[in-house]
N, C-alpha and C positions, 0 to 999 in steps of 0.2 A: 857371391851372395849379396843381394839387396836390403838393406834392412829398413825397414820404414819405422821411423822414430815417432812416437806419439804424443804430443805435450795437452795436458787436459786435465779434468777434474773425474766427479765422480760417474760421470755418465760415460764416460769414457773406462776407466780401471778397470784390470785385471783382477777380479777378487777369487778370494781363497773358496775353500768349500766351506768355512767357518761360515758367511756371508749366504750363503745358498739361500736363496732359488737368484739373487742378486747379483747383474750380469752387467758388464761397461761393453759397448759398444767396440773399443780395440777389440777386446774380449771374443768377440766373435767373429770378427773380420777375418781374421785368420781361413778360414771359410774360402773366402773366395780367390785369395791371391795363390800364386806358382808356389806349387812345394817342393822346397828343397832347394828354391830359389829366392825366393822372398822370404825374410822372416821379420815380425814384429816386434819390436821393443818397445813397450809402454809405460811409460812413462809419468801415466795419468796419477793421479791422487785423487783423495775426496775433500774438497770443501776449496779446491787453489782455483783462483784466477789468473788474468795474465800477469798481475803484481806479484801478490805472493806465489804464484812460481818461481820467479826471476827471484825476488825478495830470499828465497829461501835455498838458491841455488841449486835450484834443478835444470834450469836452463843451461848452467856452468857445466853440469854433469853431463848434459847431450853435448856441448860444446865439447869438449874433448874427448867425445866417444865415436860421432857420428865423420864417414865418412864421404869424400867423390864418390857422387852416383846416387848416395842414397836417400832415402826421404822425412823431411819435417814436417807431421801432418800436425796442424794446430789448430784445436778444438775447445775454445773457453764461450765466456758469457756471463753463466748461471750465477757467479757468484763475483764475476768483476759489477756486476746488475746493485748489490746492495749498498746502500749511500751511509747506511747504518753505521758497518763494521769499515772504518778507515783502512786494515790491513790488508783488504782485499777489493775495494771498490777501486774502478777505474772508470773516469767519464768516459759515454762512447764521444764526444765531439774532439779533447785533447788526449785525454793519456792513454786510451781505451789502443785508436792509432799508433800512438809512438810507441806503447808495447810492443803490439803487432811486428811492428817494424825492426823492432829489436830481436822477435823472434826469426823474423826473413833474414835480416843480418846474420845469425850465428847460423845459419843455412848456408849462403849465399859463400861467408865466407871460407867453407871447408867444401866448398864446390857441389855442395848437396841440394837438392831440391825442394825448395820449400812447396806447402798446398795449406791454403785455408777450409776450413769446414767450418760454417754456422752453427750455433749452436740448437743442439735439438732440442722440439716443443714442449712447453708444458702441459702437461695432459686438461688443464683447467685453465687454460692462460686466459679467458675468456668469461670466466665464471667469476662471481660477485667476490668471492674470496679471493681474486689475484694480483697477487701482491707485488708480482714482477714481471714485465714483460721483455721480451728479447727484441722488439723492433728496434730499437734504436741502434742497439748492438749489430745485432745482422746487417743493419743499413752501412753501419761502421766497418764491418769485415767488406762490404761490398766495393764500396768507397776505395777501402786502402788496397783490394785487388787492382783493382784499374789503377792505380794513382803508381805500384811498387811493380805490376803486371804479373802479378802472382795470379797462379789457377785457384777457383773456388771452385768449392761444392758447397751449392747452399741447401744444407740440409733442414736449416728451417722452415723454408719453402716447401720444401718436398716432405719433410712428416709433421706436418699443419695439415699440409693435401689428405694423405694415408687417414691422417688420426680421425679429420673431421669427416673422411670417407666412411669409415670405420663403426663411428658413432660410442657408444659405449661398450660397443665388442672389446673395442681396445683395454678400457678400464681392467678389465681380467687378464686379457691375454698377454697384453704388450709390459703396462706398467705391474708396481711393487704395490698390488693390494691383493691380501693373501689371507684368509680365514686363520683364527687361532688355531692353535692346535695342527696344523698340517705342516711345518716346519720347524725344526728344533733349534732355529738361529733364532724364530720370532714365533715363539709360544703363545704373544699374545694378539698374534694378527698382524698387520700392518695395512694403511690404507696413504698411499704415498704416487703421487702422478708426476713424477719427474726421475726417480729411478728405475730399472728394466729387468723384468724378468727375462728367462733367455730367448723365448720366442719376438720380441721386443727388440732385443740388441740385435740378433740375425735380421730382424725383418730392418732396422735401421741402418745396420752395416750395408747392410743390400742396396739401400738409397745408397750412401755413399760410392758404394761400386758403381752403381749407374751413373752414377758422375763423372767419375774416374773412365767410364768406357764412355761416357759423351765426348769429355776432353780429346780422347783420343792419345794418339802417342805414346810418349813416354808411361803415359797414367794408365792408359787401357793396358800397356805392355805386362803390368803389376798384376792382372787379373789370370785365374785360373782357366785351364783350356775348357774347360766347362760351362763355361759361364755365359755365355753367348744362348748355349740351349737350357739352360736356368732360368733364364730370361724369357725366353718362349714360354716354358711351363708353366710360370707363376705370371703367364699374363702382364708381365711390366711393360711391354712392348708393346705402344700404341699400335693400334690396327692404321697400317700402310704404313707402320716405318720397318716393317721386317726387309726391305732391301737393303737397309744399311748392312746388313749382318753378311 
């Protein structure tokens, strides 16, 4: 068995039905990978960056869980982004890196395969009210791929694409903006573009797996036997790349 280890926040996390309609991106990955082969351990939290992960010893916790062979997918940003809160900001120019790299380390060193993922877009990252952007960050992950020769998935790239393909469809379907009264976790509605309802987290997991099947290799090897004609169906497959398949 393969386990893909997950270190993240809360776009990423496994949440309970307490949380419901409220979906983390691990969350649904599961979706696409081998069954009975692969399984995911996530890892994720809500509100951690790559500091207060390490800081609080969840790092420590995949260090002596995670095996040869298996995978560290690592997924921050959102919240190493804020200069605010000391306990969790990380510059992307110095510490944002040396995290990172502290993450590929406790990989590296129990013969496991690390993978960067970008972190995913803000639904408004654009809009007058935004108060934080992930370009520097992403540029940061990019950087320290080439620099450590880790695989990316740059999933900022790619649901930037989607979201602003999308237009305001997304606003309902994708993210956490939900009428009062139609859920019993949030009575009073919620209007929120950076966390995922489930159609959301599958359609973002889905970027991610096209990453994983561009890599190739090892990464595509992760992917379920279905997925190749998943792919066809939902159109992800630019017209005249269906040779690859």
């Amino acid at each position: 068995m393969i386990h893909i280890y997950w270190a993240g926040d809360s776009t990423v996390k496994q949440n309970s039905i307490a949380t419901y309609p409220q979906t983390g991106i691990g969350q649904a990955f599961h979706r696409f990978v081998k069954n009975m082969q692969v399984q995911i351990v996530n890892c994720a939290e809500n509100g951690r960056s790559t500091k207060s992960f390490m800081d609080e010893g969840r790092l420590a916790t995949i260090y002596d869980n995670i095996q040869a062979g298996d995978f560290l997918f690592i997924q921050f940003g959102h919240n190493d982004e804020k200069p605010e809160d000391p306990t969790r900001y990380a510059d992307p120019v110095v510490d944002f890196p040396e995290n990172l790299e502290k993450f590929v380390n406790v990989a590296r060193n129990k013969q496991a395969i690390p993978v960067f993922i970008t972190p995913l877009t803000r639904l408004d990252r654009n809009g007058p009210q935004a108060k934080y952007h992930h370009d520097a960050w992403a540029e940061s992950y990019r950087s320290a791929a080439k620099r450590l020769d880790v695989a990316l998935v740059d999933l900022t790239r790619m649901s930037e694409a989607l979201v602003d393909a999308m237009g305001e469809e997304a606003r309902a379907r994708y993210y956490m903006n939900i009428p009062a009264g139609k859920y019993a976790a949030y009575p009073q509605g919620m209007t929120d573009g950076t966390h995922l309802q489930p159609e959301g987290a599958l359609a973002f997991a889905g970027l991610i797996a096209r990453g994983l099947y561009e890599l190739g290799g090892v990464y595509r090897d992760l992917l379920c036997d279905g997925y190749e004609e998943w792919l066809r169906q939902e159109a992800i497959i630019p017209e005249g790349e269906d040779e690859r398949l």
